[in-house]
N, C-alpha and C positions, 0 to 999 in steps of 0.2 A: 425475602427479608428474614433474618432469622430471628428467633424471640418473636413471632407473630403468631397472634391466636385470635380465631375470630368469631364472634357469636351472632348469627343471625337472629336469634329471634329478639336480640333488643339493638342491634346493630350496632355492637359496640365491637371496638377492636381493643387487643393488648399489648403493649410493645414495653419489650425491656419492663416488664411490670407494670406498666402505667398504660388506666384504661383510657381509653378514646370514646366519645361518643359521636357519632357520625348520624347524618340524615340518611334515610336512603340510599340515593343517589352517591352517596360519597364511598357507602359501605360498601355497594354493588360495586363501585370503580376499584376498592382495594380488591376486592375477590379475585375481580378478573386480570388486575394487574400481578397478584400476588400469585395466580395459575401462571404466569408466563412472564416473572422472576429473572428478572437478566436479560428479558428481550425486550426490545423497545415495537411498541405497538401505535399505531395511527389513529387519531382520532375517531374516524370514520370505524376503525376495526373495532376500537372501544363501546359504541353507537351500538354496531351490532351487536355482540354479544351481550349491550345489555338487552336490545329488544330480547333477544332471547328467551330471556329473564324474566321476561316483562314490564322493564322498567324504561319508560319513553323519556327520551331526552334527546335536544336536536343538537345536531354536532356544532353549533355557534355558541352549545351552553354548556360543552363537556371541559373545555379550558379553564373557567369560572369557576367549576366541584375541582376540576385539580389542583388548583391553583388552593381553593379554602382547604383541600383533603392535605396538600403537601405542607400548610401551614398548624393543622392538627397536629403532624406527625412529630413527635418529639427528637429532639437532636440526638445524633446525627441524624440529618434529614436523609431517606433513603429514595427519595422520589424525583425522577429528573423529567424537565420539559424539556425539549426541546424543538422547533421548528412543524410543530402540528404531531409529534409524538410522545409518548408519554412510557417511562421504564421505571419499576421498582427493582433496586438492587438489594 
């Protein structure tokens, strides 16, 4: 996504100038979707790289953050569901 900037330490995001404040778990989901930008990723893949992270969440509550993260995101919305996977374009 272009115009994205992202601050970890207060987990906020920037888009097109306008800050975002995210939980968490929202923050971590933009990270990792914003690392792999054009490619649509699986829930379950989402899962892991957040354990990674160390951020636990069970894959029946990663739809739930996407769903509230893609409704943060200011128009045009850059965040597609679809069918158990999740792409930021």
């Amino acid at each position: 996504m272009s115009n994205l900037t992202l601050d970890r330490t207060q987990y906020q995001a920037e888009i097109n100038g306008k800050t975002i404040v995210l939980n968490h778990v929202e923050f971590e989901l933009l990270c990792v979707l914003s690392a792999f930008s054009g490619r649509s990723i699986t829930h379950q893949r989402l899962v892991e790289h957040l354990e990674e992270h160390d951020v636990s969440i069970h894959t029946d509550h990663v739809l739930s953050s996407l769903i509230s993260l893609k409704e943060k995101i200011p128009q045009p919305r850059r965040l597609g569901l679809l069918g158990g996977r999740a792409m930021l374009i």
